[in-house]
VEXDREN-2710 file (C-alpha; in Angstrom, 1 decimal):
% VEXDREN-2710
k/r/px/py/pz
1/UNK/-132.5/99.4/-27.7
2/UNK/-132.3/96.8/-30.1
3/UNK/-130.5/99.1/-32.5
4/UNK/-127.3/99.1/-30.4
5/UNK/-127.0/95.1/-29.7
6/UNK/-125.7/92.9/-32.4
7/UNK/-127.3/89.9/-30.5
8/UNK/-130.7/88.6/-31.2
9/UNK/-131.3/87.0/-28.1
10/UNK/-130.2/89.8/-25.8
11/UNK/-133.6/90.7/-24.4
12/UNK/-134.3/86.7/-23.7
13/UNK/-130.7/86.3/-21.6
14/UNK/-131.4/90.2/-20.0
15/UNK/-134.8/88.8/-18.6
16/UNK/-133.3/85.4/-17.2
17/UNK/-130.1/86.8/-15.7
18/UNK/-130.4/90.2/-15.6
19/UNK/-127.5/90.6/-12.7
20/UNK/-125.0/89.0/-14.9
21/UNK/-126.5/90.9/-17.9
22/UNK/-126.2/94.6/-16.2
23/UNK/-122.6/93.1/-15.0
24/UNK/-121.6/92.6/-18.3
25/UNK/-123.0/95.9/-19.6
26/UNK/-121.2/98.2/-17.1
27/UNK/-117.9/96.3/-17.5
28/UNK/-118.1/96.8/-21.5
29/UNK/-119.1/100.7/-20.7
30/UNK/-115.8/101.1/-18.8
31/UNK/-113.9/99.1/-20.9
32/UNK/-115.3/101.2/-23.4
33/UNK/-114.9/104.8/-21.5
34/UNK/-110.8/103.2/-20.9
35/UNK/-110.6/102.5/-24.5
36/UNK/-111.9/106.4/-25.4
37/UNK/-109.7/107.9/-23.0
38/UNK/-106.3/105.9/-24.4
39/UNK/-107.9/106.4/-27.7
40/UNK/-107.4/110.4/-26.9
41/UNK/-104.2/110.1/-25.0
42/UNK/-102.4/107.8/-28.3
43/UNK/-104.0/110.5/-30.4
44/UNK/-102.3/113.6/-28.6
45/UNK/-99.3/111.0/-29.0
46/UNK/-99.7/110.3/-32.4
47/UNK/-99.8/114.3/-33.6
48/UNK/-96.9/115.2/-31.0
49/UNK/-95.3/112.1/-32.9
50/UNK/-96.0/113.1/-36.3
51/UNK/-94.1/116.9/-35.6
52/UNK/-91.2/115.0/-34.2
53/UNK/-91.1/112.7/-37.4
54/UNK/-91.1/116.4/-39.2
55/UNK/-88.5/118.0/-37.5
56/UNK/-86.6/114.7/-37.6
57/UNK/-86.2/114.4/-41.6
58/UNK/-85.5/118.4/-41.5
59/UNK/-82.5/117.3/-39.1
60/UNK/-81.6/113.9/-41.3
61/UNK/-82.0/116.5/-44.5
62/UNK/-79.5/119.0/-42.3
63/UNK/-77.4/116.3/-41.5
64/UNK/-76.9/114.7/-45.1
65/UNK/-75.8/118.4/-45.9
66/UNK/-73.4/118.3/-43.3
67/UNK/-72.3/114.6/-44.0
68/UNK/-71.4/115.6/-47.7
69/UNK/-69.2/118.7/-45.9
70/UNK/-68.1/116.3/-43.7
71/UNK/-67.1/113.9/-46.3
72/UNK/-65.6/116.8/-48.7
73/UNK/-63.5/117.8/-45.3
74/UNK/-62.2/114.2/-44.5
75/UNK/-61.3/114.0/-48.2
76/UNK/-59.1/117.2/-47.8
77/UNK/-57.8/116.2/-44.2
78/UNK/-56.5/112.9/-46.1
79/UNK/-54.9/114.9/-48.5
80/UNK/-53.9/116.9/-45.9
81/UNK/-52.9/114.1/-43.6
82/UNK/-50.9/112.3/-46.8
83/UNK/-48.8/115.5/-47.1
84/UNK/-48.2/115.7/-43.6
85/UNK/-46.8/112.2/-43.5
86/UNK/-44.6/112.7/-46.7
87/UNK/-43.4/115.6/-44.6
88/UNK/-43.0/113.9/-41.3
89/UNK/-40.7/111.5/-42.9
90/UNK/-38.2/113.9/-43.6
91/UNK/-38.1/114.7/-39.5
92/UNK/-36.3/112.7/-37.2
93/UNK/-34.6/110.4/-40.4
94/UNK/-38.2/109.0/-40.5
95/UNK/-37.6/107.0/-37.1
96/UNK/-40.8/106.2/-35.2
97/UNK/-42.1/108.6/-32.7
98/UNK/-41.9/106.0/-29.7
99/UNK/-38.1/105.7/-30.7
100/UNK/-37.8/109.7/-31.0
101/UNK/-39.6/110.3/-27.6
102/UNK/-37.3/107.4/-25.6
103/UNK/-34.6/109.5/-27.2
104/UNK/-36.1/113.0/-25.8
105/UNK/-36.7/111.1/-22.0
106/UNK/-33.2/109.8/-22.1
107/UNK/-31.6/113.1/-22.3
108/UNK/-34.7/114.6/-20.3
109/UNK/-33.7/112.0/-17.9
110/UNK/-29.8/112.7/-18.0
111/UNK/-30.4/116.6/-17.9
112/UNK/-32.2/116.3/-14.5
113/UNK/-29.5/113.8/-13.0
114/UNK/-26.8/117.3/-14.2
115/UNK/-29.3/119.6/-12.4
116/UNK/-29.4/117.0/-9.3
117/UNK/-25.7/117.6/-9.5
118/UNK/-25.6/121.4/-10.0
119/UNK/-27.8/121.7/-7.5
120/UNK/-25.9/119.8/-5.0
121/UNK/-22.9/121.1/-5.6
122/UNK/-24.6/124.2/-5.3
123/UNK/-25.8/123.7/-1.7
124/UNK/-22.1/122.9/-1.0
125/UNK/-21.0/126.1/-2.5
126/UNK/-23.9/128.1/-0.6
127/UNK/-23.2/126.2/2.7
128/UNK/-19.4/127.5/2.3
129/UNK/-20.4/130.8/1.2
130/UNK/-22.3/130.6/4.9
131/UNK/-19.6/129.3/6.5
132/UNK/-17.3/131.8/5.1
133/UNK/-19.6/135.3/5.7
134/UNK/-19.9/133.9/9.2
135/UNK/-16.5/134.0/9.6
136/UNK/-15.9/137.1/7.7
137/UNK/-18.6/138.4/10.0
138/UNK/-16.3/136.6/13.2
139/UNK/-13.4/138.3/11.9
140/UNK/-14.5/141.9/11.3
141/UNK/-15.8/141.7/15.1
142/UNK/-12.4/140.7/16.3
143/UNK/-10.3/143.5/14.2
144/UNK/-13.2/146.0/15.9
145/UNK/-12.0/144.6/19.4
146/UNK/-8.4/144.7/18.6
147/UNK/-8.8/148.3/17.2
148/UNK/-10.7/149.0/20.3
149/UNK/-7.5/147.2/22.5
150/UNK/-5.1/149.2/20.3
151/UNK/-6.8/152.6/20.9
152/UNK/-6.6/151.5/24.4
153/UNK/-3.4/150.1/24.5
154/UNK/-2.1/153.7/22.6
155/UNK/-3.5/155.9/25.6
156/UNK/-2.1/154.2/28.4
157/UNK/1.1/154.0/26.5
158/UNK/0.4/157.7/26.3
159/UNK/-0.3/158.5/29.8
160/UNK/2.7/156.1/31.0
161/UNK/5.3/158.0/29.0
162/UNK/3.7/161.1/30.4
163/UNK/4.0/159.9/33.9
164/UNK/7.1/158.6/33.3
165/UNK/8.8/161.4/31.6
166/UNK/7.8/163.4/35.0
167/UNK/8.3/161.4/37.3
168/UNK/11.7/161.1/36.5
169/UNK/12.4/164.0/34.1
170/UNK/13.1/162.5/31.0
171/UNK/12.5/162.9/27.4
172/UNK/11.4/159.5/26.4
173/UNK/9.6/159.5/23.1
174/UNK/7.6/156.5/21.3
175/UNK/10.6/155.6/19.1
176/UNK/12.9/155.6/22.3
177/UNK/10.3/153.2/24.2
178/UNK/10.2/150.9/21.0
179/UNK/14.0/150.7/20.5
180/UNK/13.7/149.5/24.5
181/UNK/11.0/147.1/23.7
182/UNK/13.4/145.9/21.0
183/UNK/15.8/145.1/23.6
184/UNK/15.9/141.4/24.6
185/UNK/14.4/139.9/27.6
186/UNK/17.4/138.3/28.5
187/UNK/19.2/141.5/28.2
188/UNK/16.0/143.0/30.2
189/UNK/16.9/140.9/33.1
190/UNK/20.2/141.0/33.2
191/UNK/19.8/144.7/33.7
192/UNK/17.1/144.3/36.1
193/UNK/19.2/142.1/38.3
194/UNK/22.1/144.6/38.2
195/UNK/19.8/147.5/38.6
196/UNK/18.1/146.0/41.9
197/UNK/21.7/144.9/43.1
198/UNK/22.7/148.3/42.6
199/UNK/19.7/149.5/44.3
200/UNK/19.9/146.8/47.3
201/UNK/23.5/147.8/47.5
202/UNK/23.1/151.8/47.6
203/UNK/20.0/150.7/50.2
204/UNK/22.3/148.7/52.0
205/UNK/25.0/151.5/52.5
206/UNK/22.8/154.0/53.3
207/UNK/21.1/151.8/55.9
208/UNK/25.3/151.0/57.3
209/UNK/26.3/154.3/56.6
210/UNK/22.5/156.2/58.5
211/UNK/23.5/153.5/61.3
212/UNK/27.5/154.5/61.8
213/UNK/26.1/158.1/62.0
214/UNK/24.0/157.4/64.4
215/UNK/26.4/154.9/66.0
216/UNK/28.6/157.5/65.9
217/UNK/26.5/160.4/67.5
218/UNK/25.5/157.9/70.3
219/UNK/28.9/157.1/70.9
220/UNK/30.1/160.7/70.8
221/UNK/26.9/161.5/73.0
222/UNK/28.2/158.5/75.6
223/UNK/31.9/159.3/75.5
224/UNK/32.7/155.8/75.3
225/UNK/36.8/156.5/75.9
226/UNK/36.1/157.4/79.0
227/UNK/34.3/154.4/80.3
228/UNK/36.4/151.7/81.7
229/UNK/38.1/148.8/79.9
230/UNK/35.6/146.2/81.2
231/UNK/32.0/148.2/80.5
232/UNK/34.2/148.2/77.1
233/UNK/34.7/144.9/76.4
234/UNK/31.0/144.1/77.3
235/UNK/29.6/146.9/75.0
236/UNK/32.0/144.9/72.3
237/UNK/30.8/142.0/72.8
238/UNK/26.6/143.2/72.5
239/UNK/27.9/144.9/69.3
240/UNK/29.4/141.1/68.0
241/UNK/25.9/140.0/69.0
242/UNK/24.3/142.4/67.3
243/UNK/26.3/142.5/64.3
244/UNK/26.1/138.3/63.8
245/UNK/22.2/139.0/64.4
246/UNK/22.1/141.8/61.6
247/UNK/24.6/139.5/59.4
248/UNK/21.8/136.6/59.5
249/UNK/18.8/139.2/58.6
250/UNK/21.2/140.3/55.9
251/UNK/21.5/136.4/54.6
252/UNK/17.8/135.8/55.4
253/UNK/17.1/138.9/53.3
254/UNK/19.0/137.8/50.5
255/UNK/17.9/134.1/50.2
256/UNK/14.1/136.2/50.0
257/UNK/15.2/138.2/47.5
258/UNK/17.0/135.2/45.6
259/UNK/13.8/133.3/46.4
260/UNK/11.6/136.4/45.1
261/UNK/13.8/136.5/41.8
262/UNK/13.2/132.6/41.1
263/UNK/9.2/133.0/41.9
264/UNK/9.0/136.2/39.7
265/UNK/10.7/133.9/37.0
266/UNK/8.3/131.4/37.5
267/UNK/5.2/133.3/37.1
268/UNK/6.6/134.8/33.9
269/UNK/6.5/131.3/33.0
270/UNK/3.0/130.3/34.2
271/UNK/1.8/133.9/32.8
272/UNK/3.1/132.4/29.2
273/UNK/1.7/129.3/29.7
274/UNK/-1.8/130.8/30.6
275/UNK/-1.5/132.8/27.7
276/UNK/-1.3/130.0/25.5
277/UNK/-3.7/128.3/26.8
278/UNK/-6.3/131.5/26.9
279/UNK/-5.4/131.4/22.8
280/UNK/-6.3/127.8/23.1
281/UNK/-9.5/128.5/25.0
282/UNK/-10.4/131.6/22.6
283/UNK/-10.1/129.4/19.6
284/UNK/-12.6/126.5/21.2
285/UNK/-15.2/129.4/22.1
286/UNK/-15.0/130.7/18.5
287/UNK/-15.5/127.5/17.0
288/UNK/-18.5/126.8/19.7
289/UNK/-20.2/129.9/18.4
290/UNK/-20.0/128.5/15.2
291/UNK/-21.0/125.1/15.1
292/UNK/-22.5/124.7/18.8
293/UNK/-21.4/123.2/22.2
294/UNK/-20.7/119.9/23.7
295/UNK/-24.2/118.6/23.7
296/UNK/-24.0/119.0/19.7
297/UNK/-27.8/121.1/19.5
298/UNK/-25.9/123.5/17.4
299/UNK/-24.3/121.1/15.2
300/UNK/-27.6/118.9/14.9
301/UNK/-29.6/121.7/13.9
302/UNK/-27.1/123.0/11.0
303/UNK/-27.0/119.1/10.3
304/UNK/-30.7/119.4/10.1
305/UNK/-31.2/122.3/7.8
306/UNK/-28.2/121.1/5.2
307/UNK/-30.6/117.4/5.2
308/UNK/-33.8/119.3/4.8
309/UNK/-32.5/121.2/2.4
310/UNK/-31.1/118.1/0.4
311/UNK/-34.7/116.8/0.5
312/UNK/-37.0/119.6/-0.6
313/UNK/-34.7/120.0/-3.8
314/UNK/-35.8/116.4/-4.4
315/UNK/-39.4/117.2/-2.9
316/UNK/-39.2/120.2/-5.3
317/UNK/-38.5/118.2/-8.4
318/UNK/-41.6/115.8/-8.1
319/UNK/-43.7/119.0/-6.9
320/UNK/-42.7/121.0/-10.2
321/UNK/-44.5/118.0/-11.8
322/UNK/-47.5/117.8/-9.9
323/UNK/-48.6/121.2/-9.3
324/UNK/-46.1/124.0/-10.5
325/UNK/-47.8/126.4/-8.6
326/UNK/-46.0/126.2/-5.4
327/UNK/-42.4/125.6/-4.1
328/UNK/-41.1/124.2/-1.0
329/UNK/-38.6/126.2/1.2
330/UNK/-37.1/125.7/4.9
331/UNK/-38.2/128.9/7.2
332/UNK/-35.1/130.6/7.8
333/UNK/-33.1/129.7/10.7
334/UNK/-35.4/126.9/11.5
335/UNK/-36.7/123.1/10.4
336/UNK/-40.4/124.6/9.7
337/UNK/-41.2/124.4/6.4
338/UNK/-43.4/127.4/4.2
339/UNK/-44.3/127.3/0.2
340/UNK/-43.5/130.1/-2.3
341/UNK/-46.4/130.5/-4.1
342/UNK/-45.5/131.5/-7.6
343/UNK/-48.7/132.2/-9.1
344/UNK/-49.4/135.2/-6.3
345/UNK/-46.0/137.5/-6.9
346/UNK/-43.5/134.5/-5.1
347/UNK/-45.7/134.9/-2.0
348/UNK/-44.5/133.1/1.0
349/UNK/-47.8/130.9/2.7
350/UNK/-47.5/128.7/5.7
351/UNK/-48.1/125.0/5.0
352/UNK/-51.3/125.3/6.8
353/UNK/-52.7/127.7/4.3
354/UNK/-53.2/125.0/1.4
355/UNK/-55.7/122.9/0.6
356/UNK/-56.7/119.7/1.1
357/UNK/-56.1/118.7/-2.7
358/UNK/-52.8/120.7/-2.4
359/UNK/-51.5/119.5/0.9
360/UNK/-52.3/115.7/-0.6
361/UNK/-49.7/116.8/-3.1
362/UNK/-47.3/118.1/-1.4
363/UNK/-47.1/115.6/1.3
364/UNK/-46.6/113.1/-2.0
365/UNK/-43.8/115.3/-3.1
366/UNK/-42.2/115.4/0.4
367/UNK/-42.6/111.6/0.2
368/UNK/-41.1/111.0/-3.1
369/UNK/-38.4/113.1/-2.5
370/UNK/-37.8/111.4/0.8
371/UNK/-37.4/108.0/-1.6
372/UNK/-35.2/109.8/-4.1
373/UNK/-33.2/110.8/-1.0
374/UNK/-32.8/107.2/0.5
375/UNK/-31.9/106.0/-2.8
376/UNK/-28.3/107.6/-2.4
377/UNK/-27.8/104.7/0.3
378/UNK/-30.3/102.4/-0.5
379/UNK/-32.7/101.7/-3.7
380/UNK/-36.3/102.1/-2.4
381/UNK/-38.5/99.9/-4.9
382/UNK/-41.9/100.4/-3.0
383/UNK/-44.6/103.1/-2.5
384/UNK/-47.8/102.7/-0.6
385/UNK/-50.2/105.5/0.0
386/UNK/-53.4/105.0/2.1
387/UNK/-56.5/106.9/1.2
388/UNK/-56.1/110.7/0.5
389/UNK/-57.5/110.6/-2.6
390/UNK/-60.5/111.6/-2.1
391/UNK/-60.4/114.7/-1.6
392/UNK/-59.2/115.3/-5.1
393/UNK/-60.7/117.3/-7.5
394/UNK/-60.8/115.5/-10.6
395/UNK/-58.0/117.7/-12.4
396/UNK/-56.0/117.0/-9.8
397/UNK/-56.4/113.7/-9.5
398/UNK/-55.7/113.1/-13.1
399/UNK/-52.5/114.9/-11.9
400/UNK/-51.7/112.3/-9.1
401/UNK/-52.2/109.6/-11.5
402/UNK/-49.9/110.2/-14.2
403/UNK/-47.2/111.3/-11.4
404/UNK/-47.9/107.5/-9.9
405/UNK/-48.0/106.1/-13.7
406/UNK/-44.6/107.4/-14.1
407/UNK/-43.0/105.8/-11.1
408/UNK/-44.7/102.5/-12.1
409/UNK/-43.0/103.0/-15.8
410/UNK/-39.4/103.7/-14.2
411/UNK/-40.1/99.9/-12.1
412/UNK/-41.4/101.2/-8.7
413/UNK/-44.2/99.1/-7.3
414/UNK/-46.8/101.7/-6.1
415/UNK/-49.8/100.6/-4.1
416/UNK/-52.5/102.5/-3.5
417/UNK/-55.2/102.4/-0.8
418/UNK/-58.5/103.9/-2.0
419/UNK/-62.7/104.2/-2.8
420/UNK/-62.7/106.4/-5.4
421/UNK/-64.7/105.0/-8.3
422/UNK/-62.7/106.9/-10.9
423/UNK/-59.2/105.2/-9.7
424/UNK/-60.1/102.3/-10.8
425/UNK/-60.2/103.0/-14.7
426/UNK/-56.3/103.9/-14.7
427/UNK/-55.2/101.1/-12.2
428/UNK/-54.9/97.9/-14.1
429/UNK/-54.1/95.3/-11.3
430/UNK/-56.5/95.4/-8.3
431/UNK/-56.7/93.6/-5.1
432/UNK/-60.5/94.1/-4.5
433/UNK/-62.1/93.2/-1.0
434/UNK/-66.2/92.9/-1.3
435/UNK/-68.1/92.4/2.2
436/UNK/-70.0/89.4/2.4
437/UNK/-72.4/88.5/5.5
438/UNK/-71.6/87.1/8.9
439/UNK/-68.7/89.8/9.2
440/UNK/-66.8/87.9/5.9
441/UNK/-64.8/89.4/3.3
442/UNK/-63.6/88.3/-0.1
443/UNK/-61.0/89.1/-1.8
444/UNK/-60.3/89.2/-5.5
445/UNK/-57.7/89.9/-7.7
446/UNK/-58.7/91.7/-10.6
447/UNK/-56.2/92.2/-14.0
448/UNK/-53.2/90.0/-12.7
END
């Protein structure tokens, strides 16, 4: 074994320790046997190595070829790019782009304020135009009654002529009762009182003359000239009675009559006033079918609509920039609101059908156009939203951002509420709140 130990005195120090010689031995064998196997593995390495360092000057030799294109490309883009620029400064007067595009958002920003005004004033005109069919609608039902009341009015006019004309075996025509309508009612009653003293007259003496008939019969039947002077004189003085009693019932008949004649006139009076004030009436009811009763519900809710109306053309607006998919509308005849969605054939979706992403912009549309809204009385400066964010796709998030961005550009403050990671990259000022231990909190401000 001497062959395999460089050492001459290895067989002296194996006989006098041979614990610490064998010790040693095994711990070189595995150091050895470790050294073998790493020898291997650096080996395996060292090949797999070598056919990377290959393929890796084939790449550097493909990419050389491709940096010369490259560089041959960029050479003709400069060119390119020189000609462009000679070109571009023949646009615009050569004015900067910055300057063009302020330029392009101050008429972008004057155009919109025409359409908030178009639009307005068209919501007036389509409010009228409501109003107006309404009443065109009010109106055609009426002439439909009063055709109805004139049909009406023409038969019994009919049948009264025809009753008329045999009850007392006259002619009488239309024309003949129109040219007696024509007659005044003060010539009317004149007539009337004449008539009915006529007729209380002719009663009257047919009543005196039936009673001297019958006066006279009885007294032929009782052969009063035979009777004595004093049965006479008594039956003369019964008559006196009687006639001073009939006399009074005459006067207490005529004062009725009188009385009758000044009632009669007094009803025509009351039946004019009644009238007048049924027009009255009929007026109020028309006018509470349009715009609603005394407790106002009517009235709030058309109040209601026109201001919900007003607000989703501003909600519409901000929405058109944030997601142009969808459009807000009022459900008819109610406050409820649906979206038209314009991507599926103008289908009409209930609210409830969106998304969370797409409800998160549309409730930021409602609430910018609820600020734009305001604004009319009051200048809102602030916006504040709390969470929400995250569940945001990232496209749409991107979306959200620049809609906030733009806000902050036109002087808004806008402070936002949030843990998504990926805010924080476009917000430059942060208020950032870290928890420490023993239930403490700190707070930093971060790009002030």
């Amino acid at each position: 074994m001497s062959s395999y130990f460089a050492s001459k005195g290895w067989f002296g120090h194996w006989k006098e320790t041979p614990e610490v010689f064998i010790k040693q031995i095994n711990d070189f064998s595995e150091l050895w046997k470790s050294n073998n196997k790493l020898l291997e593995e650096n080996s395996g390495k060292h090949n797999i190595l070598l056919a990377t360092l290959k393929n890796l000057n084939d790449v550097v030799q493909r990419l050389l070829v491709e940096k010369n294109k490259k560089v041959n490309t960029l050479t003709a883009l400069q060119l390119q790019k020189d000609d462009l620029v000679n070109k571009r400064k023949s646009f615009f007067n050569g004015e900067e782009v910055l300057k063009v595009e302020a330029d392009f958002k101050l008429a972008i920003d004057a155009a919109r304020q025409t359409i908030d005004k178009h639009r307005i004033a068209n919501d007036k005109l389509t409010n009228e135009l409501t109003r107006v069919i309404t009443q065109k609608t009010q109106t055609e039902e009426d002439a439909k009654k009063l055709q109805q009341h004139i049909s009406e009015f023409t038969r019994t006019i009919d049948q009264w002529l025809i009753s008329f004309n045999s009850q007392f075996s006259s002619a009488m025509d239309e024309n003949g009762l129109v040219q007696l309508l024509a007659l005044t009612p003060e010539w009317i009653q004149t007539e009337r009182k004449e008539l009915r003293a006529i007729d209380d007259a002719v009663t009257q003496s047919l009543s005196v003359l039936n009673e001297r008939k019958a006066a006279q019969e009885k007294h032929a039947e009782k052969r009063m000239s035979e009777r004595p002077v004093d049965e006479l004189q008594i039956l003369l003085n019964d008559i006196k009675i009687i006639f001073q009693k009939n006399n009074q019932d005459v006067n207490d008949i005529d004062y009725s009559l009188r009385l009758d004649e000044t009632n009669k006139q007094k009803i025509g009076d009351l039946l004019k006033s009644i009238e007048a004030k049924a027009l009255i009436a009929e007026n109020w009811a028309k006018l509470n079918d349009i715009i609603g009763s005394a407790d106002g519900k009517k009235f709030r809710q058309i109040a209601q609509e026109y201001t919900l109306d007003v607000l989703l053309g501003f909600a519409n607006m901000h929405l058109e920039m944030l997601s142009k998919r969808y459009l807000l509308q009022r459900i008819p005849g109610s406050v409820g609101l649906q979206v038209l969605d314009q991507d599926m054939g103008d289908e009409i979706r209930t609210v409830f059908s969106l998304s969370g992403g797409e409800s998160f912009l549309v409730s930021l549309a409602l609430a910018l156009g609820l600020a734009s809204l305001s604004s009319n009385r009051m200048q809102v400066e602030s916006l504040f939203i709390d969470e929400g964010f995250g569940s945001l796709d990232p496209e749409t998030l991107n979306i959200a951002m620049d809609a906030l961005e733009r806000l902050h550009n036109q002087g808004r403050k806008v402070g936002v509420i949030s843990h998504v990671q990926e805010m924080t990259e476009r917000i430059p000022v942060q208020i950032k709140v870290s928890k420490q231990q023993s239930g403490k909190s700190k707070v930093e401000v971060i790009g002030f």
